[in-house]
ROMAR-612247 format. One record per residue: residue in one letter; x, y, z of N, C-alpha, C in turn. Coordinates in steps of 0.2 Angstrom, whole numbers, padded with zeros to 4 digits, always signed. Layout:
<pts>
AXYZXYZXYZ;...
</pts>
This chain:
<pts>
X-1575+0610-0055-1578+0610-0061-1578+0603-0064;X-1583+0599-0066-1586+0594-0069-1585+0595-0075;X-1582+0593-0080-1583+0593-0088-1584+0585-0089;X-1589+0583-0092-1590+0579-0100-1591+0580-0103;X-1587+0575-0106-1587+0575-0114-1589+0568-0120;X-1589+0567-0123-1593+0561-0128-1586+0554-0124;X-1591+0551-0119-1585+0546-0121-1583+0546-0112;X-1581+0553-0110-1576+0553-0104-1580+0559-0100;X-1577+0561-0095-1576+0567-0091-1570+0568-0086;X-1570+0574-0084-1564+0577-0079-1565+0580-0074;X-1563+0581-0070-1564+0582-0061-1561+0589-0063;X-1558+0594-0061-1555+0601-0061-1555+0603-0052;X-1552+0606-0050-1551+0609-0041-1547+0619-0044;X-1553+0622-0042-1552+0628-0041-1551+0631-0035;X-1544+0636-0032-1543+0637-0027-1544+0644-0026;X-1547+0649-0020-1546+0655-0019-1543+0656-0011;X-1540+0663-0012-1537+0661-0005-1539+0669-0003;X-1545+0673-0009-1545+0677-0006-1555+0679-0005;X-1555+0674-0001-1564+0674+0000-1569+0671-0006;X-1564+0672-0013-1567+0671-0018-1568+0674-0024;X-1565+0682-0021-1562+0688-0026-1560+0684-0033;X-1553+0680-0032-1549+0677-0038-1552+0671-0037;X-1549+0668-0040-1545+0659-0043-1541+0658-0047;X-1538+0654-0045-1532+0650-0048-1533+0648-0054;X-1529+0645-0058-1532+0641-0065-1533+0634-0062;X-1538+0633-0065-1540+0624-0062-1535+0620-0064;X-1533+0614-0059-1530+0609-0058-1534+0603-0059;X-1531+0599-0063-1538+0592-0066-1533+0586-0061;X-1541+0584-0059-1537+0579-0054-1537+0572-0055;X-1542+0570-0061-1543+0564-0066-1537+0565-0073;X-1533+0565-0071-1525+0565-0077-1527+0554-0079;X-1529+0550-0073-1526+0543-0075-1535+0541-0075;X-1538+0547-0074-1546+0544-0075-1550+0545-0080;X-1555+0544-0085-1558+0547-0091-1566+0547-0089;X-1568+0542-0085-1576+0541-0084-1578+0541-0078;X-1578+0548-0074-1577+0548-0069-1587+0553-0069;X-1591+0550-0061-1597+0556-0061-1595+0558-0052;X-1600+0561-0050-1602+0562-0042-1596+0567-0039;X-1592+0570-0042-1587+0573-0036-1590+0575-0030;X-1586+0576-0026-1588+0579-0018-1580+0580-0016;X-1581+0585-0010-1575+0589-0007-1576+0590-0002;X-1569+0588+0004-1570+0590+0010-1564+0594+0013;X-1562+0600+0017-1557+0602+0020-1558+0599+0025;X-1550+0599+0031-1550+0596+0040-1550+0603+0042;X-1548+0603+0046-1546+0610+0051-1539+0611+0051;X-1534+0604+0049-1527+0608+0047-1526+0608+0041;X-1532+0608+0035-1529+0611+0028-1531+0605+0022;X-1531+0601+0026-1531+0596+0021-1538+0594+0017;X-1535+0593+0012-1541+0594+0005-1541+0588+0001;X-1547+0586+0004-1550+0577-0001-1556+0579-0006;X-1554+0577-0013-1561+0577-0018-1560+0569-0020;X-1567+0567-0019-1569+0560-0018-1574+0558-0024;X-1574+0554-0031-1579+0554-0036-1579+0547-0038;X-1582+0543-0040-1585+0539-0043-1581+0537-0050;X-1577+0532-0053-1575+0529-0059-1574+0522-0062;X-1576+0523-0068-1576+0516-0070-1568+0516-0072;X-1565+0511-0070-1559+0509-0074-1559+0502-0078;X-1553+0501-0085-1553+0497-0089-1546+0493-0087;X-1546+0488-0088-1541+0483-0090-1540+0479-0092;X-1537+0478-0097-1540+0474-0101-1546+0476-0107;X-1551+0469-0107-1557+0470-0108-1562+0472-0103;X-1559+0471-0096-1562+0470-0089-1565+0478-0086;X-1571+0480-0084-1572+0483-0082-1574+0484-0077;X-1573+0489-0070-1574+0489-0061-1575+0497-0061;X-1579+0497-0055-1580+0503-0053-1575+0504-0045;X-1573+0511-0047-1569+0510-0040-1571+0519-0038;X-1572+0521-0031-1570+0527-0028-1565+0529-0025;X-1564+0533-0029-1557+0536-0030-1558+0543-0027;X-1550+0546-0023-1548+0550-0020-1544+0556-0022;X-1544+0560-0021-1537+0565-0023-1535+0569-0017;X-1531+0570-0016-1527+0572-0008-1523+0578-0007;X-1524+0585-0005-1520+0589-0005-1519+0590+0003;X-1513+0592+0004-1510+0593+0011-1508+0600+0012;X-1508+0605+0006-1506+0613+0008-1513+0615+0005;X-1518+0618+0007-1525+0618+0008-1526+0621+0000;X-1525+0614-0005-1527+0613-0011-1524+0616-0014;X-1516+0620-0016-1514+0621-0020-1509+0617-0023;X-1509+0610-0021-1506+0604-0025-1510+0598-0024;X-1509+0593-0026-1514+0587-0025-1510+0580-0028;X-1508+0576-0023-1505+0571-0025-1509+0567-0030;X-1507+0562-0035-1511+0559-0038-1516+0554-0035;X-1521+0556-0041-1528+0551-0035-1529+0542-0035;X-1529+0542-0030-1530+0535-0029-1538+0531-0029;X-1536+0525-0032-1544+0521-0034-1544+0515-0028;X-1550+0513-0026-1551+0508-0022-1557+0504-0024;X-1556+0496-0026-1561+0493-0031-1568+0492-0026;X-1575+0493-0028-1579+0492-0026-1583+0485-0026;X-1585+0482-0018-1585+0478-0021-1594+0477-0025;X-1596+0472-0028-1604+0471-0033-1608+0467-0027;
</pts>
């Protein structure tokens, strides 16, 4: 799930493990991100679960855009915190 709001947005990862019957309650995967667009999700064949989006971060004054990751290793029902990687202009 994709939520914006005035100002920011948040990433969410909903898990079913039973075709699609249920879900989980949504895990937000932007906790350290606020202006985040584009998510995209990939499973491997041993389970593991990458959602990869677009964010601005601040520092300062200083503004970057970095593509950031989120990483789960039990086929999405945890997710380590997401990591940024600064892009270069």
């Amino acid at each position: 799930r994709f939520k914006g709001n005035h100002g920011g947005s948040n990433i969410y990862v909903y898990r079913s493990t039973d075709h699609g019957a249920t879900f989980s309650n949504g895990t937000l995967l932007t906790t350290s991100f606020n202006d985040v667009q584009d998510p995209d999700i990939a499973v491997t064949s041993n389970g593991h679960v990458y959602v990869t989006f677009f964010a601005n971060t601040h520092k300062g004054n200083a503004q970057a855009q970095a593509v950031v990751y989120a990483k789960s290793i039990d086929c999405g029902a945890t997710f380590a915190p997401a990591k940024a990687s600064s892009m270069n202009s």
